[in-house]
C-alpha positions, 0 to 999 in steps of 0.5 A, a space after each residue: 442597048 436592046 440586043 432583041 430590039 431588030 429580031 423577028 417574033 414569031 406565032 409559030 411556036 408558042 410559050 405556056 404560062 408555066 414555062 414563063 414563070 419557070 424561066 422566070 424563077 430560073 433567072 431570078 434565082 441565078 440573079 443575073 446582075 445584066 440589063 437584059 436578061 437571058 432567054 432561053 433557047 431551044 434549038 433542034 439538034 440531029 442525034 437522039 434515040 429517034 432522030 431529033 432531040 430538043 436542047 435548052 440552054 439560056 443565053 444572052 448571045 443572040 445571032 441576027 437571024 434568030 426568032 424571038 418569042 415573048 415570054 414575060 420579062 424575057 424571050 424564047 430564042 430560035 433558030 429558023 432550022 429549029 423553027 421550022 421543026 416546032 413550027 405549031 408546038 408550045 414550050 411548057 414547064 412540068 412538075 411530076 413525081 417523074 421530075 420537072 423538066 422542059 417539055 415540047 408539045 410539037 405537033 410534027 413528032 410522028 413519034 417520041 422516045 419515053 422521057 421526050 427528049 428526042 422525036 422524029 418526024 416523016 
């Protein structure tokens, strides 16, 4: 049974190419042997060194009022408090001589701390 099957998509938050084929390599290497893959979630957590901090964890445990965002073979998971934070942002992969990481391009950060876990907003 398709667990995604009755939950809300949304535009508001998009998915980069390169954070697909990362999450791709991701589940593959972990070679989930489960029907439905894992999906990433990223959450929106108080704390952090500016009042916002972003959290990714794949999961395949999804709550009714989580939003899914396509991402190939697989899906972003949201909650809508988190949603309501990144609403306009993209989820992208970076690879740099400063490591390779998930990263949030969120429009409402008003300001962000030096690695770019944590934001805040006014």
């Amino acid at each position: 049974m398709d667990k995604t099957a009755d939950h809300p998509t949304s535009t508001r938050f998009r998915v980069s190419d390169g954070a697909v084929r990362r999450l791709r390599e991701i589940i593959e290497e972990q070679g989930d042997p489960t029907p439905t893959p894992p999906g990433l979630r990223v959450s929106v957590l108080a704390g952090g060194c500016n009042g916002f901090q972003y959290k990714f964890a794949l999961e395949t445990d999804i709550a009714p009022d989580d939003i899914l965002i396509p991402a190939g073979e697989t899906h972003v998971i949201v909650d809508p408090a988190s949603l309501d934070l990144l609403d306009g942002g993209e989820l992208d992969f970076k690879d740099s001589l400063m490591g390779a990481h998930f990263t949030i391009h969120n429009p409402q950060a008003t300001s962000s701390c030096g690695c770019g876990t944590s934001f805040s907003v006014d």
